[in-house]
C-alpha positions in Angstrom: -83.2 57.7 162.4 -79.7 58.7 164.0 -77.8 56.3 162.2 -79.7 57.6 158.6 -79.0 61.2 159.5 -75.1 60.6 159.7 -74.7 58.2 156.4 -76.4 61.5 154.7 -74.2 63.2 156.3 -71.5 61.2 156.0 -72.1 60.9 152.2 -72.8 64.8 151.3 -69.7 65.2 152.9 -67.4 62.5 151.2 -69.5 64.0 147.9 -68.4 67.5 148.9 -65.1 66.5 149.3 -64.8 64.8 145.8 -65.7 67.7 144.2 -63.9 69.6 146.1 -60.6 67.4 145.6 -61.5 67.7 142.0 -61.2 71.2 141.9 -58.3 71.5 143.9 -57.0 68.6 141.3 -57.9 71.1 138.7 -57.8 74.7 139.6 -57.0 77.0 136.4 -56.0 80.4 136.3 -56.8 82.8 133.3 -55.2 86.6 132.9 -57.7 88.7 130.4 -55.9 91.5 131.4 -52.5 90.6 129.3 -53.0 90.1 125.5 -51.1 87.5 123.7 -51.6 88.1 120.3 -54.9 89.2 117.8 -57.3 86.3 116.8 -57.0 86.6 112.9 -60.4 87.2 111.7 -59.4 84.1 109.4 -58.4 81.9 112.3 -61.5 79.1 111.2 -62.6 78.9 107.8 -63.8 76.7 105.4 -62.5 74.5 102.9 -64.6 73.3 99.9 -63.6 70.7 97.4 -65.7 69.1 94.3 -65.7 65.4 96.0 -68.3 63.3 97.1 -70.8 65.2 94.4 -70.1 68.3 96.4 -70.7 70.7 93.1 -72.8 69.1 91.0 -75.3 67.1 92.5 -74.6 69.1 96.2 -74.2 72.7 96.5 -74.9 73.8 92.9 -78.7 73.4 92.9 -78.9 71.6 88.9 -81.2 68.8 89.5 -80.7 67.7 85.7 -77.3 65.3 85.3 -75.3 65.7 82.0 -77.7 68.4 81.1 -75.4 69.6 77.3 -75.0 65.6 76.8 -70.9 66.2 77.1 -70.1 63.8 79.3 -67.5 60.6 78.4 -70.4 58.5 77.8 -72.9 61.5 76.3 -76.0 59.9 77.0 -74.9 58.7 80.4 -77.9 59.8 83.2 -80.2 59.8 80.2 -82.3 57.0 79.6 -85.4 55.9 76.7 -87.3 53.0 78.4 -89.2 52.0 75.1 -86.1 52.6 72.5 -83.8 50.1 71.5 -80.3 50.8 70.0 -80.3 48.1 67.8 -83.9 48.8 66.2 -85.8 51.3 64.0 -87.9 52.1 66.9 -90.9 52.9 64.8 -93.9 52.4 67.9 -91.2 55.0 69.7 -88.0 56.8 68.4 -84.6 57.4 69.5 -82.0 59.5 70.8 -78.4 60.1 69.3 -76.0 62.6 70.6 -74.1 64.7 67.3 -71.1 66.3 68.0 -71.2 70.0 66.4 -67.3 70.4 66.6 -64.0 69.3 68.7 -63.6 73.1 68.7 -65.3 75.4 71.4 -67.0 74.2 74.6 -70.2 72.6 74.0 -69.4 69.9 71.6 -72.7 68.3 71.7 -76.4 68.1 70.8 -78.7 65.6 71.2 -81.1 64.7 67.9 -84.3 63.2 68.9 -86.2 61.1 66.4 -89.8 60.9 67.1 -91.5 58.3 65.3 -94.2 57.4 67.4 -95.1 60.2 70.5 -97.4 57.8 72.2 -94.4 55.6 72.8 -90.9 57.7 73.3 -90.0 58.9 76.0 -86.2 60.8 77.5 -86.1 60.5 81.2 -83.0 62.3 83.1 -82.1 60.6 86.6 -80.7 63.3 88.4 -78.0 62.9 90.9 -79.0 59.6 92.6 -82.5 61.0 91.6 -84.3 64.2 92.0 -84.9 66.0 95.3 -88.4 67.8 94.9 -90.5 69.3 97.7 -94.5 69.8 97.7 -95.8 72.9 96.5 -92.4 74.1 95.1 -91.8 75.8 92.2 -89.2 74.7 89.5 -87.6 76.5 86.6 -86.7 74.6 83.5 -84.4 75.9 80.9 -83.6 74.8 77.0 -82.8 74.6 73.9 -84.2 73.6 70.9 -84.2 74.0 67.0 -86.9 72.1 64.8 -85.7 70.3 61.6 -88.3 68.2 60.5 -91.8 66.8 60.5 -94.8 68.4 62.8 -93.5 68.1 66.6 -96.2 70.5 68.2 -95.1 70.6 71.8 -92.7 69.1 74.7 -93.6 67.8 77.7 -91.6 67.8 80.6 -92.8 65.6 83.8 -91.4 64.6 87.7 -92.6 61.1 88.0 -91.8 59.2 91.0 -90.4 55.1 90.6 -93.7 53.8 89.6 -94.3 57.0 87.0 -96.9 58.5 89.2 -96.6 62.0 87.6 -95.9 65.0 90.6 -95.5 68.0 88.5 -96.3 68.6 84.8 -95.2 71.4 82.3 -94.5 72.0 78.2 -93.2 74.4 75.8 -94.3 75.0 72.1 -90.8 74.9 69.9 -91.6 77.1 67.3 -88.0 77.5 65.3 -85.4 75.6 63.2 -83.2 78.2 64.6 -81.8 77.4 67.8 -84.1 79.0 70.4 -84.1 79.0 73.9 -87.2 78.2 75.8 -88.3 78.1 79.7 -91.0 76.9 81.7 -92.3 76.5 85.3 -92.9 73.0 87.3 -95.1 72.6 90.2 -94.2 69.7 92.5 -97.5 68.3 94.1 -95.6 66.0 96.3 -92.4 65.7 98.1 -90.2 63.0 96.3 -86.2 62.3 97.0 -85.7 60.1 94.0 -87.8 62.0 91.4 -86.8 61.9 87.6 -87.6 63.8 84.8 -89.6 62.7 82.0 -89.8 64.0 78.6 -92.1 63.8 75.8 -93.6 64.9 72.7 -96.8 65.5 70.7 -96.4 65.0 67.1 -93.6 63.3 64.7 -90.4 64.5 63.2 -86.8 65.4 64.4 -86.0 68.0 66.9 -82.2 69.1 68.1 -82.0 69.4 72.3 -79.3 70.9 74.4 -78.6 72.8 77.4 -82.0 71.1 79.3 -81.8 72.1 82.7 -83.6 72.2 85.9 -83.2 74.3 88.8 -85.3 74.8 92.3 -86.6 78.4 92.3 -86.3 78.6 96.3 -82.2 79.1 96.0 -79.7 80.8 98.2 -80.6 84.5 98.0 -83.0 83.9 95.7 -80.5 83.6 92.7 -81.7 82.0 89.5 -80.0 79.2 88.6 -78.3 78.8 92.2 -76.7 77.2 95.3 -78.9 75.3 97.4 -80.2 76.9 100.2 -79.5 73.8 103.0 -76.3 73.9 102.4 -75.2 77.2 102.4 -77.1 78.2 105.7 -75.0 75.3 106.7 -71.7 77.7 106.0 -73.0 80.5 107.1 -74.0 79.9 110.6 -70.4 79.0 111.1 -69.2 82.4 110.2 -65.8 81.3 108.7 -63.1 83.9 108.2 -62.4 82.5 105.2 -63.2 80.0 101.8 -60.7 78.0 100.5 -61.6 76.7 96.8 -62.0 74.6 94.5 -59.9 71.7 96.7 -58.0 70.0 97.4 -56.5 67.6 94.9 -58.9 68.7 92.3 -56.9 71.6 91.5 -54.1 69.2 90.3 -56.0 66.6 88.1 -55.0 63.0 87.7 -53.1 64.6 84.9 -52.5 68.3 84.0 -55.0 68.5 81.1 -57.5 67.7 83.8 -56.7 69.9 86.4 -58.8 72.6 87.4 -58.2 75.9 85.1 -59.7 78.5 86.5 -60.6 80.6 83.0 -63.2 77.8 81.9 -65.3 78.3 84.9 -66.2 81.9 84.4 -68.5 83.8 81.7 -72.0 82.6 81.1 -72.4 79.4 82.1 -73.9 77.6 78.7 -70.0 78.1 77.5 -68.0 76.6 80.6 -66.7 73.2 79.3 -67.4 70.0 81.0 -64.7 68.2 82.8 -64.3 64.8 84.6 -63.8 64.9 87.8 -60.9 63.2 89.4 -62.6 61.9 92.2 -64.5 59.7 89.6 -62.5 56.8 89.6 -60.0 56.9 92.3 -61.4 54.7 95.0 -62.3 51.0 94.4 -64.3 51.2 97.0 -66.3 54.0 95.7 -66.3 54.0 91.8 -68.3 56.9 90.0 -68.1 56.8 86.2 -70.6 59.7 86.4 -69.0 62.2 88.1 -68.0 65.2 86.4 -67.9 69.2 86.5 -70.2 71.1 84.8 -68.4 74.4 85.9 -71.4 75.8 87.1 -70.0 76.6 90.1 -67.4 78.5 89.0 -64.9 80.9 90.4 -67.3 84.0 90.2 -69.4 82.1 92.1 -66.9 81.0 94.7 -66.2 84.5 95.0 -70.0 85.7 95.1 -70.5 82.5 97.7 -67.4 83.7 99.9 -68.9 87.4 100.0 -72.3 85.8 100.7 -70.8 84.2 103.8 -68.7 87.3 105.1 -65.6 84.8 104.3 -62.0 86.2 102.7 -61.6 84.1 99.3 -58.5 81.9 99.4 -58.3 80.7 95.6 -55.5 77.7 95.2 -54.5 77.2 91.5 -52.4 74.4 89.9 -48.5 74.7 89.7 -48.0 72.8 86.9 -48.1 69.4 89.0 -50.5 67.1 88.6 -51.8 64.9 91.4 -48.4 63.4 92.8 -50.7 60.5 94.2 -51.6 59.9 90.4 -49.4 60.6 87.8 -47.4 63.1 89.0 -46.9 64.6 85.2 -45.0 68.3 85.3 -45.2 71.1 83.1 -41.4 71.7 81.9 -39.6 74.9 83.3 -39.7 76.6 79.8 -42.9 76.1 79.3 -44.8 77.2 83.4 -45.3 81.2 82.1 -49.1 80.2 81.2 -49.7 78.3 84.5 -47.8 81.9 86.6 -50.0 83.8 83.8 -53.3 82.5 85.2 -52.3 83.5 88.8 -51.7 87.0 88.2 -54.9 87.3 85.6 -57.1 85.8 88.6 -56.0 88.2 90.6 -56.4 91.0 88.0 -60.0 89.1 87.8 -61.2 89.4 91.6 -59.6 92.6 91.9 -59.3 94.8 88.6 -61.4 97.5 87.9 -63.6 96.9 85.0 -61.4 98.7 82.7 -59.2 95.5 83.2 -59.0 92.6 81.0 -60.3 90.3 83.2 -61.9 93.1 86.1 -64.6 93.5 83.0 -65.1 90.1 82.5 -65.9 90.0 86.3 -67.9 92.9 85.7 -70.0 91.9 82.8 -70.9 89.0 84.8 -72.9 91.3 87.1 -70.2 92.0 89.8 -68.9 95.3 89.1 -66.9 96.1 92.6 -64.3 94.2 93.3 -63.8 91.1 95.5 -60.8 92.1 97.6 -59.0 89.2 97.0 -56.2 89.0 99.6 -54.8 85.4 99.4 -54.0 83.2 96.9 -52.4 79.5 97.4 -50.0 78.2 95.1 -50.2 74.1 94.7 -52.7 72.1 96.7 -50.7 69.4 98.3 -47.4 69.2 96.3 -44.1 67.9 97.5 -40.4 68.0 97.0 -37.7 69.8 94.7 -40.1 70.1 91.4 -42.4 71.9 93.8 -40.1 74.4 95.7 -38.3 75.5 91.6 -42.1 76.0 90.4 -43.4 78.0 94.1 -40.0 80.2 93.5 -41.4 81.3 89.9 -44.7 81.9 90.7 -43.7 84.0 94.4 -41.0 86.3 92.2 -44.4 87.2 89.7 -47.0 87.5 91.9 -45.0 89.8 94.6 -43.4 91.8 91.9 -47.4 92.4 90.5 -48.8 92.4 93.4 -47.0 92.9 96.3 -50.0 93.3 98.9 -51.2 89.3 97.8 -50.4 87.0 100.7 -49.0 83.7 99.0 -50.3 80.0 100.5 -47.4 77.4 99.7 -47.3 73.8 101.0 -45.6 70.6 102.4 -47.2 68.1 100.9 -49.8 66.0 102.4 -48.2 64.9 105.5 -47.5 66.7 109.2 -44.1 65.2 109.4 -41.6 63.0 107.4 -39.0 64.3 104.5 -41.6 65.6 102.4 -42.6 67.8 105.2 -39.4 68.7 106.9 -37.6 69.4 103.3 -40.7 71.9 102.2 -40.4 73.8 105.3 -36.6 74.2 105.6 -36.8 75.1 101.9 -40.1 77.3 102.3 -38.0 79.4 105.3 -35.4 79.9 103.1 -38.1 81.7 100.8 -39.5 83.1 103.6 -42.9 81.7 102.7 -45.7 83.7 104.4 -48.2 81.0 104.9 -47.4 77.0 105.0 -50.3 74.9 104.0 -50.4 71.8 106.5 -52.2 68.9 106.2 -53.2 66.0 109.1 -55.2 62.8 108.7 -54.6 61.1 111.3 -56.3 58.9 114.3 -58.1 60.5 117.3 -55.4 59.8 119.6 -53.0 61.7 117.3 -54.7 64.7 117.8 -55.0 65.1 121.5 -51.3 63.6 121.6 -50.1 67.0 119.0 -52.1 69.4 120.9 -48.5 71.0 121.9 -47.5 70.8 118.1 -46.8 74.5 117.8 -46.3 75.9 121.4 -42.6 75.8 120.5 -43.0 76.3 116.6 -40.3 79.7 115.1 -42.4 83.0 115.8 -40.4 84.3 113.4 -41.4 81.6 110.5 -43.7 81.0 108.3 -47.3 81.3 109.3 -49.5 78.3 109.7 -52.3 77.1 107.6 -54.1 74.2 109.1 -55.5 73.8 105.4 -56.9 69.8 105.7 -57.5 68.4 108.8 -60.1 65.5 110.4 -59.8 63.0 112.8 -60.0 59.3 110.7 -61.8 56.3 113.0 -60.4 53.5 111.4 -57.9 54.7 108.8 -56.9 57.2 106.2 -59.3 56.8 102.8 -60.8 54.0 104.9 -64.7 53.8 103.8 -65.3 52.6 107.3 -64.4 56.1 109.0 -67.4 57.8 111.1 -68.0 60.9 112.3 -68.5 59.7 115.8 -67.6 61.8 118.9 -64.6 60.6 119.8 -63.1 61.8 116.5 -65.2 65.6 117.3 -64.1 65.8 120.7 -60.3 64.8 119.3 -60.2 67.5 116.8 -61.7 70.1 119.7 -58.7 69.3 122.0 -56.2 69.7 118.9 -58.5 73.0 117.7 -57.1 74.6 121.8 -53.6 74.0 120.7 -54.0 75.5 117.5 -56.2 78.8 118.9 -53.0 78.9 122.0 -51.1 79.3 119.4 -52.8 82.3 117.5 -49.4 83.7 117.0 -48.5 81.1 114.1 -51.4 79.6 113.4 -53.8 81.4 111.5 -56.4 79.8 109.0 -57.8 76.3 109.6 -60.2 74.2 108.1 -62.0 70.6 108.9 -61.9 68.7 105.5 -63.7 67.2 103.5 -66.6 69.7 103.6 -69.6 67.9 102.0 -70.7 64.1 100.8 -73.8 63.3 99.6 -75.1 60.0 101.3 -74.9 57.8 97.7 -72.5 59.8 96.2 -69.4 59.7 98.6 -66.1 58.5 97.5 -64.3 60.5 101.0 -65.2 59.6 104.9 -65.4 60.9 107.3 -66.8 64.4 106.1 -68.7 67.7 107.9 -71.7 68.2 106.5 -74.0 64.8 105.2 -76.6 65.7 102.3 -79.2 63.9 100.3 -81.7 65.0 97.8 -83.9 66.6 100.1 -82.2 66.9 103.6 -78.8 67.8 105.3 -77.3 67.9 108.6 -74.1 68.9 110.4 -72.2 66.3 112.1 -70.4 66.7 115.8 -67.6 67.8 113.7 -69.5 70.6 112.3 -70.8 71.7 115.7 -67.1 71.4 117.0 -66.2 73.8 114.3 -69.5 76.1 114.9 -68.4 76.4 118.6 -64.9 77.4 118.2 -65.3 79.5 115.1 -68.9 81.7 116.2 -66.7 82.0 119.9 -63.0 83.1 118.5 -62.8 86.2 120.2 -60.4 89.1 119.3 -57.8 88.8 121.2 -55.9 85.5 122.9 -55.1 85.3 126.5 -53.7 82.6 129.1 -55.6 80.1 130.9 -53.2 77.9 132.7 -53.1 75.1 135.4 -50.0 75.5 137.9 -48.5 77.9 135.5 -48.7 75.7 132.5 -50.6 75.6 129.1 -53.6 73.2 129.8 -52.5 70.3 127.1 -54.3 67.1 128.7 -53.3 67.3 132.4 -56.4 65.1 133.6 -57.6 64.7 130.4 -58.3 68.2 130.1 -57.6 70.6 127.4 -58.3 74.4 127.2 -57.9 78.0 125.8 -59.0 81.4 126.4 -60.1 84.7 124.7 -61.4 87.6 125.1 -63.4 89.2 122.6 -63.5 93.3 122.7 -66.7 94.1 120.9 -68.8 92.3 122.6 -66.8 92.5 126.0 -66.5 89.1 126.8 -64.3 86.4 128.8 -65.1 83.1 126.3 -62.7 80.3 127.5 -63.0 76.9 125.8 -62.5 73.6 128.2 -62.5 70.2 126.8 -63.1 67.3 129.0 -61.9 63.7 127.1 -62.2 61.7 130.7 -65.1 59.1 130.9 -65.9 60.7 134.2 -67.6 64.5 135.0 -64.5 66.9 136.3 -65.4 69.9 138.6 -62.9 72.1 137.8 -62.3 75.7 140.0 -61.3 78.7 137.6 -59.7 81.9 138.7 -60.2 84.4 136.5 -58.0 87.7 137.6 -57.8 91.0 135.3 -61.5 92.1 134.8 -64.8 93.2 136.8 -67.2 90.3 135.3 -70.8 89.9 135.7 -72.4 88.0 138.0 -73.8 85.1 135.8 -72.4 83.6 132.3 -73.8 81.5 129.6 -71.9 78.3 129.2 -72.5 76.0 125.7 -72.1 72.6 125.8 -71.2 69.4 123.4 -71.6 66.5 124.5 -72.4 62.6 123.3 -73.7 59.6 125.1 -70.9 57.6 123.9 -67.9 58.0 122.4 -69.7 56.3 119.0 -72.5 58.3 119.1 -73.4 60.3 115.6 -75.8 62.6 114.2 -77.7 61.2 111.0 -80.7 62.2 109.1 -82.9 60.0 111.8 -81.3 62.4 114.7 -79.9 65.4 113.1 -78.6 67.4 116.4 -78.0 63.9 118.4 -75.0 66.1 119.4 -75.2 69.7 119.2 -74.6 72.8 121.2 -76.9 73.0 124.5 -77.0 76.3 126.1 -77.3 76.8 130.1 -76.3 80.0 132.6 -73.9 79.1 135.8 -73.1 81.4 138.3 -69.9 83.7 138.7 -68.5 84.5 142.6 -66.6 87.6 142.1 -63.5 86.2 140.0 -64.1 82.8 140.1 -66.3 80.2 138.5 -66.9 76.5 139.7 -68.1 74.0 136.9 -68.5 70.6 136.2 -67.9 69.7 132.7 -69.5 66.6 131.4 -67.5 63.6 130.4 -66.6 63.6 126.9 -67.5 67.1 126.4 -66.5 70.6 124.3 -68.0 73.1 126.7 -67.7 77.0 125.8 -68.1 79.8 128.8 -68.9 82.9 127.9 -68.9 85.9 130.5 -69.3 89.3 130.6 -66.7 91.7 131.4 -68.6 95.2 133.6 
């Protein structure tokens, strides 16, 4: 009994001692008394680009695919089981698309000949199908002029893969005239991979264009919306900011396919359809059916950014197109339309509606402004041709409108030439903001955690516009969004938040991917038809930007920045309104780490709130099986006067929250 009394002994005391060592190993100071510089309310954002079906098929809620049959292909997600091209078709019909002119924005109609309604039908596939939910309403929207013969009504149906009909409606055409003509669907089952099947009663010929399909359960209730999902998503991260519409689809593959900004506002029936550049550009990931319908438009990344309580940062073409493509510029004598568009988008968020383009903003049902305060020039552009074009553009927009802040770039790399020439030249201009970009491997990231503790105050501001751990390789379809690569970016995200001085916007990119429409890994948020879910990068980003405080202060270990001594990483904020301490301590050891912290320069309560990430494994992911696998878990640890004593998890983001008396 003796002897078993002394091993517990002996053992509670060695135990006490470990975590006592450990403390000792790591004791951290932190001074909320001294300010080092404001948190800019922009300091995490979010960046949104039209890949991996983000738009159409993802955030814009149009279930129907090629709805104004104007894609390359016109009948491409259209399909007529019983009709063959290279027949009369008499037990059925057939569809051909007509082109009305090469003029304008919608080109094309589609002429359906019914010759036998018991046997045609036009089924629409969706975006890798149709995402419908029971009991939930849908509103259908069309078109239609009547040219011949005795076509009474159309029906419009969800059927499932074995045509099991879940939801029924029709409408009565009743004019040779063009006429527009809506309906209501009831889903009475929920269905990811739903289609929508059309038919007809009667014979004849009948025009069809502009067939569309929307959920009436949108975000804010908006007809013809966003999807709901998804933009809950965004805002329970509370960014500072939106960046939009990319990304490298700004710049096309060429510059008759970039993005131009003018063709994605007014009603929507009249914004012309685009490929989109992602398309084709993996041969990993081919998808000859993506293109932009524009529904998603700028005046609805504008609406969406006010929705979210985020600052609008538009970033419009140069005159470069995609330097990783074919690089094709706009000549020097000929860029005045490209600086044109710049200044009119600005007259467009911000104009009063006695403006040009402030009434077209207004007629659209926005008649305040958006107070537009940014605006990036190039997405990811590099060398000379760049820094001539950002020099013609700056001089225009600061001698219009001199209160704009201007977003220029380095390219896509964090170091090399590309990089090191665009900054020395961009200083020389003094740039305000420099657009930086990192893909690079987990290590890289808690290795660069330093990268701007001795970057010029003086200099350009920091943008950390693109950035995301890859585990295996850049563009690599193997890349996950495990925890390593989450815990990675957290470590990097304390160097970047010590250094709220320079650095002030970042966002994790890509933002979106539907599961079988990707052509980008890894990415933030994971969609399919029906479902969506935040990966540990998401929750990494949640946690640093719903905890950024107001103002920075130090937390240090022997007088030092905590950069990965002991594998641990760390900063520290204060946040005035709501008068708390919020320090944010990454662990990246394989072991628990008690760690001691003095905390000198306020009266704080006697208990705090701490919020923890953590994984099983350094592998582990969230999927649609296990959506929050890894998210924030919230628990309260005790505070002795000034000091706090917690053990944080191995491979952990832990956030500490205390209140200051």
């Amino acid at each position: 009994m003796k002897s078993n009394l002394i091993t517990k002994i002996t053992l509670c005391g060695l135990l006490l001692n470990g975590i006592y060592t450990s403390a000792q190993k790591n004791n951290l100071q932190v001074d909320v008394a001294k300010t080092v510089t404001k948190i800019q309310p922009t300091m995490y954002g979010v960046f949104f680009e039209d890949i991996n079906f983000a738009a159409d098929g993802g955030l814009y809620a149009e279930m129907i695919k090629n709805r104004s049959f104007e894609f390359l292909f016109p009948m491409m997600g259209w399909n007529e089981p019983n009709s063959d091209r290279h027949k009369l078709n008499q037990q059925s019909g057939i569809a051909n698309v007509i082109q009305y002119s090469q003029k304008g924005t919608n080109h094309n109609y589609c002429r359906v000949t019914i010759n036998d309604a018991s046997g045609y039908q036009l089924i629409n596939e969706g975006f890798r199908g149709m995402g419908i939910k029971k009991d939930l309403k849908y509103n259908l929207t069309l078109k239609a002029s009547k040219i011949s013969g005795n076509i009474s009504k159309i029906i419009f149906q969800f059927i499932d893969k074995d045509n099991k009909v879940l939801g029924e409606t029709s409408v009565v055409p009743t004019s040779n005239d063009w006429s527009n003509y809506s309906a209501q669907l009831t889903s009475s089952a929920t269905e990811a991979k739903a289609k929508l099947k059309i038919t007809f009663e009667g014979n004849g010929v009948i025009d069809l264009d502009n067939i569309s399909l929307f959920p009436e359960d949108t975000w804010a209730g908006r007809k013809n919306g966003l999807r709901k999902d998804l933009v809950q998503l965004l805002y329970d991260l509370k960014p500072g900011f939106l960046r939009f519409p990319g990304g490298c689809i700004v710049e096309g593959r060429t510059l008759a396919e970039r993005y131009q900004w003018k063709k994605s506002v007014g009603k929507v029936e009249d914004r012309e359809t685009a490929v989109n550049r992602w398309n084709m550009e993996f041969a990993h990931r081919p998808a000859p059916d993506y293109f932009q319908s524009f529904g998603l438009g700028f005046f609805e990344y504008f609406q969406l950014s006010e929705d979210i309580g985020a600052s609008p940062l538009p970033i419009l073409s140069c005159g470069m197109a995609c330097q990783f493509n074919t690089g094709e510029l706009v000549p020097m004598d000929q860029i005045d339309p490209y600086v044109q568009d710049a200044l009119d988008l600005i007259e467009f968020a911000n104009g009063d509606a006695t403006t040009a383009w402030g009434k077209v903003r207004a007629d659209m049902g926005h008649p305040k402004p958006f107070n537009l305060k940014f605006i990036g020039v190039g997405n990811e552009q590099w060398g000379p041709d760049y820094i001539e074009r950002f020099k013609v553009f700056q001089k225009a927009i600061k001698a219009k409108y001199p209160n704009i802040t201007i977003v220029s770039g380095t390219g896509p790399f964090p170091d090399g030439d590309f990089y090191d020439y665009g900054m020395k030249e961009l200083k020389k201009l003094n740039a305000e903001i420099v657009d930086e970009h990192y893909y690079k491997d987990p290590a890289w990231f808690r290795k660069n955690v330093t990268r701007y503790d001795n970057y010029d105050r003086k200099g350009p501001k920091i943008f950390a516009g693109e950035y995301a751990a890859q585990s295996v390789a850049i563009a690599s379809p193997e890349n996950k969004n495990n925890w390593e690569c989450a815990f990675s970016e957290a470590a990097f995200m304390t160097g970047m938040e010590r250094n709220a001085e320079v650095v002030q916007l970042t966002s994790y990119a890509p933002l979106l991917a539907h599961v079988e429409g990707w052509q980008w890994t890894p990415d933030m948020i994971w969609f399919n038809n029906l479902q969506s879910y935040g990966t540990p990068n998401y929750y990494v980003q949640k946690l640093f930007s719903n905890n950024k405080g107001t103002d920075l202060i130090t937390i240090t270990k022997d007088g030092k920045a905590v950069t990965g001594q002991n594998d641990l990483f760390a900063s520290a904020v204060k946040d005035v309104n709501s008068k708390e301490v919020i320090l944010k301590i990454v662990n990246t050891n394989s072991a628990s780490q008690n760690v001691s912290i003095d905390i000198k320069g306020a009266k704080l309560d006697s208990k705090g709130t701490a919020v923890i990430l953590k994984g099983d494994g350094i592998n582990d992911e969230n999927s649609f099986e296990n959506p929050t696998k890894i998210s924030p878990k919230e628990s309260e640890f005790k505070v002795s006067g000034n000091k706090v004593q917690y053990d944080f998890p191995a491979y952990s983001v832990t956030v500490l929250k205390i209140k200051m008396k």
